[in-house]
C-alpha positions as CSV (number, residue, x, y, z in Angstrom):
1,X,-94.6,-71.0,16.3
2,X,-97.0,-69.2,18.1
3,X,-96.3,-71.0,21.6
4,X,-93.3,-69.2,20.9
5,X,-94.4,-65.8,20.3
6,X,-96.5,-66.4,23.6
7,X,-93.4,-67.0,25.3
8,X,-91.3,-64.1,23.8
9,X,-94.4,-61.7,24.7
10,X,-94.9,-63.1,28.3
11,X,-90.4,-62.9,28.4
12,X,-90.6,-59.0,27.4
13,X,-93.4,-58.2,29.2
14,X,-91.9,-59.4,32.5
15,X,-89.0,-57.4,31.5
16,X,-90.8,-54.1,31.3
17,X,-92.2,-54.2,34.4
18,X,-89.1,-54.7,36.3
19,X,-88.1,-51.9,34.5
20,X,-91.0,-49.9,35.9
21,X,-90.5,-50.9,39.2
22,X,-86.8,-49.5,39.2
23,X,-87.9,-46.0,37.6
24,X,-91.0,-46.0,40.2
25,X,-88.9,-46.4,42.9
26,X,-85.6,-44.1,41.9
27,X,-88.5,-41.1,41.5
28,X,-89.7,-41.6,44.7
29,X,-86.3,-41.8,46.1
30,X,-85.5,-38.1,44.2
31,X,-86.9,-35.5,45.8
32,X,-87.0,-33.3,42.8
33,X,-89.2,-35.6,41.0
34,X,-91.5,-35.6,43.5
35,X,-91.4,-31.8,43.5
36,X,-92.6,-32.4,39.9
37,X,-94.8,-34.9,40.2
38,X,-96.7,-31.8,41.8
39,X,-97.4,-30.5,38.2
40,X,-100.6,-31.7,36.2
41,X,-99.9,-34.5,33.6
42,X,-96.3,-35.6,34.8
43,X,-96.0,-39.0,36.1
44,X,-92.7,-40.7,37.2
45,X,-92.0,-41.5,34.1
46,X,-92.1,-38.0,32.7
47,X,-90.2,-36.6,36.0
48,X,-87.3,-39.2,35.7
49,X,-86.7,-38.9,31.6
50,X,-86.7,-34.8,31.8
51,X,-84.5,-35.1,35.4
52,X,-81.8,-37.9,33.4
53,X,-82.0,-35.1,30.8
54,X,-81.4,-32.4,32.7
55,X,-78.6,-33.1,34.9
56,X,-78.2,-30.3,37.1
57,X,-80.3,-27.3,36.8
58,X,-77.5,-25.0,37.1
59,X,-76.1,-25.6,33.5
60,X,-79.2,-23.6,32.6
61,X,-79.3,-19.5,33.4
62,X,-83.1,-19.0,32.5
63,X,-86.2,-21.4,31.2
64,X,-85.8,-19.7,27.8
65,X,-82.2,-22.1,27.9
66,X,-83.8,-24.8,29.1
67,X,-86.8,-25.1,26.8
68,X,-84.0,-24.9,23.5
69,X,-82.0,-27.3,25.1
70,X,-85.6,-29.3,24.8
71,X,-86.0,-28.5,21.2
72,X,-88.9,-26.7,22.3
73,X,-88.3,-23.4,20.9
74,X,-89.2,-21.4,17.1
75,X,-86.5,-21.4,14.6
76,X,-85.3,-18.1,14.1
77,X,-84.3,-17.2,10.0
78,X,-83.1,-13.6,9.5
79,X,-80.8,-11.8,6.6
80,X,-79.4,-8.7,7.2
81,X,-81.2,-6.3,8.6
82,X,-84.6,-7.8,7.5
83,X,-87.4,-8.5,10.4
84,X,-86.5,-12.1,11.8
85,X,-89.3,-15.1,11.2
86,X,-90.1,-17.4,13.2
87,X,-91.0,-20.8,12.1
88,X,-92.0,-24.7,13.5
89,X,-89.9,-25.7,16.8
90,X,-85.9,-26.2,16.0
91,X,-86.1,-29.9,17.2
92,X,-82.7,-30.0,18.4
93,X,-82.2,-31.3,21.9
94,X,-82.9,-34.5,23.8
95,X,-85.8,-36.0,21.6
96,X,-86.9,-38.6,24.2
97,X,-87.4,-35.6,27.2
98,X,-89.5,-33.2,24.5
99,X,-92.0,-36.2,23.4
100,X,-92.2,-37.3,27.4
101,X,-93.6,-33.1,27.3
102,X,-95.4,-33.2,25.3
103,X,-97.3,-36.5,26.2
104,X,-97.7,-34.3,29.7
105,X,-99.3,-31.7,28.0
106,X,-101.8,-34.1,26.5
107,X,-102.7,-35.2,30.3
108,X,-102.9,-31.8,31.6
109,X,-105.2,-30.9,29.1
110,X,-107.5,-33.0,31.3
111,X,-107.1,-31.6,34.8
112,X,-108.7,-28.5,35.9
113,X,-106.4,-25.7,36.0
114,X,-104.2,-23.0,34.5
115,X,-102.6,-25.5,32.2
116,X,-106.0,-26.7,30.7
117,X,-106.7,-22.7,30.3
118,X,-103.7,-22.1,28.5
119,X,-103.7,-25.0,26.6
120,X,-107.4,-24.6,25.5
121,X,-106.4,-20.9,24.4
122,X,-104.0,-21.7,22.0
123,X,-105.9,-24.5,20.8
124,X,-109.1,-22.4,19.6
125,X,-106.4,-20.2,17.5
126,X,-103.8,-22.5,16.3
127,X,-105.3,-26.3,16.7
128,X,-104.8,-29.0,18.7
129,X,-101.1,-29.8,18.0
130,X,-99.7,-26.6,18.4
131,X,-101.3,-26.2,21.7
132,X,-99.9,-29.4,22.6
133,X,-96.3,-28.2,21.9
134,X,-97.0,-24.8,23.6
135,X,-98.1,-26.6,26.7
136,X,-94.8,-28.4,27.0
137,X,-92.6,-25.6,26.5
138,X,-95.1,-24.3,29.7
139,X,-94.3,-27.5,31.7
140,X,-90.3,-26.9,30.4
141,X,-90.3,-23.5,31.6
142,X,-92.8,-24.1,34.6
143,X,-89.9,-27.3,36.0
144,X,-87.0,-24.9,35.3
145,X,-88.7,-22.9,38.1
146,X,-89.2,-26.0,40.6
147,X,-85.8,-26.9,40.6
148,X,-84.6,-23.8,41.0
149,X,-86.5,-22.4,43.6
150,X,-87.1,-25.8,45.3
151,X,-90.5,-25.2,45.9
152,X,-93.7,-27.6,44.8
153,X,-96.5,-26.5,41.8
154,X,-98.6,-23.4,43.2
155,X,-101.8,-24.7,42.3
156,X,-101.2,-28.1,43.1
157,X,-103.7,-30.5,44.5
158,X,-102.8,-32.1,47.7
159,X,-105.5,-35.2,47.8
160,X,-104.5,-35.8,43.7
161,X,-100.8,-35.8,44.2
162,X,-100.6,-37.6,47.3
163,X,-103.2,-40.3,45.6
164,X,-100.4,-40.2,42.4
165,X,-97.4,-41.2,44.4
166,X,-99.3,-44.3,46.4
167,X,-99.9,-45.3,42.5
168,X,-96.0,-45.0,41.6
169,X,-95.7,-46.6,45.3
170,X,-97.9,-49.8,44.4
171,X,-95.9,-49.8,41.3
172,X,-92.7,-50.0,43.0
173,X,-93.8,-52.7,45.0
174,X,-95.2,-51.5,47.8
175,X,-97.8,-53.7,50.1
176,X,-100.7,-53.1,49.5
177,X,-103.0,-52.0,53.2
178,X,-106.4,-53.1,53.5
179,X,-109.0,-52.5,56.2
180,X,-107.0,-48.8,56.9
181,X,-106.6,-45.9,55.3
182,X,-103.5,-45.6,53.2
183,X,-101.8,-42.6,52.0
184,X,-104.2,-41.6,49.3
185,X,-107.5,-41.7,51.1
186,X,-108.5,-38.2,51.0
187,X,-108.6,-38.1,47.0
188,X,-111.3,-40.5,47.5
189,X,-113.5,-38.3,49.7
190,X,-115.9,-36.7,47.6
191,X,-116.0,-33.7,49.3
192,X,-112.2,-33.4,49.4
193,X,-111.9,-33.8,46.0
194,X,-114.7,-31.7,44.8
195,X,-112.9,-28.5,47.0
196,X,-109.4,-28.9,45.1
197,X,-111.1,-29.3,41.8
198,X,-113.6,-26.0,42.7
199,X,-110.4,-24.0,44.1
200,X,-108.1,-24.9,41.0
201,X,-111.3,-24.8,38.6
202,X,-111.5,-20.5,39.9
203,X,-107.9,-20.6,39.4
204,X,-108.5,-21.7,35.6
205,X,-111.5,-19.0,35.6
206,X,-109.4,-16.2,36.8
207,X,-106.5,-16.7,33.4
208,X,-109.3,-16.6,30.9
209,X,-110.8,-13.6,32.6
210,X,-107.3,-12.0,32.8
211,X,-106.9,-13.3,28.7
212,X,-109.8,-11.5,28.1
213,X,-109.1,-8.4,29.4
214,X,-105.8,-8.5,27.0
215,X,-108.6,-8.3,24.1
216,X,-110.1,-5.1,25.3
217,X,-109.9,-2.6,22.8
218,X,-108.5,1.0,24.1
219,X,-110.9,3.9,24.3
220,X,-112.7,5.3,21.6
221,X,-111.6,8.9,22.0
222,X,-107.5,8.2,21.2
223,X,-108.3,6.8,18.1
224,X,-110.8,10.0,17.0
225,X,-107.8,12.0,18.2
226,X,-105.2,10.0,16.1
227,X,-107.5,10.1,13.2
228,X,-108.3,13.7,13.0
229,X,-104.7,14.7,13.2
230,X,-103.8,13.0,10.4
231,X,-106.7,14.5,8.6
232,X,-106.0,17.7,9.5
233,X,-102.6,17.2,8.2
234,X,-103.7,15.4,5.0
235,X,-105.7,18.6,4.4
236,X,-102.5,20.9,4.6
237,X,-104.1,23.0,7.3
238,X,-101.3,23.3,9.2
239,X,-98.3,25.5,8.7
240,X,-95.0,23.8,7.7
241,X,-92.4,23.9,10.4
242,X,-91.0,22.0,13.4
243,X,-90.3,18.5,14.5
244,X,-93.2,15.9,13.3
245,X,-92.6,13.8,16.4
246,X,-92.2,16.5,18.7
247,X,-95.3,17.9,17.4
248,X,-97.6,14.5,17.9
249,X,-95.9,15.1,21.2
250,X,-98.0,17.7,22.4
251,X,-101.6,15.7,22.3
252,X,-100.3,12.8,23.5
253,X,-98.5,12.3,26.7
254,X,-98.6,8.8,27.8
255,X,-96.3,5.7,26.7
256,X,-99.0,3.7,24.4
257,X,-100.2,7.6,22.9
258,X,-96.6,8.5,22.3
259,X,-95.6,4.9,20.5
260,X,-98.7,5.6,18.5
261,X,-97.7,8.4,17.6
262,X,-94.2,7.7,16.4
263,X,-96.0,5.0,13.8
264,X,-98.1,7.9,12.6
265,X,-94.9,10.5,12.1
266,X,-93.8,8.9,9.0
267,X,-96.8,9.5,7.4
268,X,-95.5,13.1,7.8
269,X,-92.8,12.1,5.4
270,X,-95.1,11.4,2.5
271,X,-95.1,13.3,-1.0
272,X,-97.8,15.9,-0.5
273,X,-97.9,16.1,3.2
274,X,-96.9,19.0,5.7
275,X,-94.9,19.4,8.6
276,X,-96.4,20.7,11.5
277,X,-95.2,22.7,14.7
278,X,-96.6,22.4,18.3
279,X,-98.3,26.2,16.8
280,X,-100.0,24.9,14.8
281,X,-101.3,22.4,16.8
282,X,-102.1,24.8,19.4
283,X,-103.7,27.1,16.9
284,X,-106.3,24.1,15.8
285,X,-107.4,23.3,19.1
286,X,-106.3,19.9,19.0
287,X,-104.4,20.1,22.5
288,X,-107.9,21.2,24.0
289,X,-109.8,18.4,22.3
290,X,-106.7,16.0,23.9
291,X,-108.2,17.2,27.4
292,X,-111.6,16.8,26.8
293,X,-111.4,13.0,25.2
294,X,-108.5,11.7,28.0
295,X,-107.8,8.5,27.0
């Protein structure tokens, strides 16, 4: 019996790496998965399975179709003229090209670069998993882009990829060259290496500096100004008359100020509250205190 099983396991096995060897060498034969292969974390396995998926590109106007024809996309629930939720990813697409994804994402979490930034982002908010699906829709959007344009991964690493495809070229059944130096030589050159890991290592620096300047907080003196508006208002020291909006209008005067200011004009509609003109802003000084705190 378990002579057998030996036989059965040895049977498959054999099996599996033929199959190997025909995906190997159909991606290296595909130009466009060797355009992807460019990308962090996808392998020939990963390029062929999203490329048997995809078909041609052109079936697909923008990344946004191309990452729910993945599945990879929130479900959307809305009723009437209620705000829309979103929920977990809809699921609905080619199962085997979404998990194929998402095991990329899982590598590129590994490899120096923008991907590992953005994947380590949403991780420290939402948890492992979610970055992980996150990532993917990335790489979804991220090949949508390669095939269109025709052009290879910006930050990819020359020495790393070309030491990638001699691996899927070994697999294939390639000879093997010893006592010369084969295609993938210069990934194993230290100093080689350690440049395109430094240069895509700054890359990786430069989104979480650029994430962190999304955090900054505006300017003290536009919240002050927003603040003793409403408490002037509050106070009924103002005069009713005029357009609330139009009014808010006259101390602020760029686009963030003036989208502020239409969340603070229903306040004006309140039980108790007054309307106020650009008069009577004038008359309390607060379009001189606008010039003084510019925000």
């Amino acid at each position: 019996m378990l002579q057998r099983l030996i036989a059965e396991l040895e049977r498959v096995t054999k099996q599996l790496l033929e199959i190997d060897k025909v995906v190997a060498q159909e991606a290296l034969d595909d130009p466009r998965a060797l355009k992807l292969m460019t990308i962090p974390g996808v392998s020939s396995v990963v390029a062929s399975t999203v490329l048997a998926s995809i078909g041609d590109i052109a079936r697909f106007p923008s990344p946004d179709k191309l990452s729910s024809y993945f599945g990879l996309t929130p479900r959307i629930r809305q009723s009437g003229e209620r705000p829309a939720r979103h929920g977990r990813i809809s699921k609905q697409g080619n199962r085997d090209a979404r998990k194929m994804l998402v095991e990329a994402a899982w590598s590129a979490k590994t490899a120096p670069g923008p991907l590992r930034a953005f994947f380590n982002r949403i991780q420290r908010k939402h948890g492992p998993g979610v970055a992980a699906v996150a990532t993917a829709r990335k790489l979804a959007v991220m090949i949508w882009h390669i095939l269109t344009t025709g052009k290879d991964y910006a930050y990819a690493r020359p020495a790393f990829t070309a030491m990638k495809l001699r691996k899927v070229a070994l697999k294939a059944g390639a000879p093997r060259a010893y006592g010369k130096a084969g295609p993938g030589r210069d990934y194993w050159i230290k100093e080689l290496r350690e440049r395109e890991a430094g240069y895509v290592a700054r890359v990786e620096q430069a989104y979480e500096r650029m994430v962190a300047a999304w955090k900054e907080k505006p300017k003290k003196g536009c919240h002050e100004l927003t603040r003793e508006l409403l408490n002037t208002i509050r106070n009924k020291q103002m005069r009713p008359a005029g357009d609330p909006i139009l009014a808010l209008k006259h101390i602020v005067d760029r686009p963030g100020d003036r989208r502020r200011a239409r969340q603070a004009a229903p306040l004006l509609a309140k039980p108790g509250l007054q309307r106020v003109s650009s008069d009577g802003l004038r008359s309390r000084g607060l379009a001189t205190a606008r010039r003084r705190q510019r925000c």
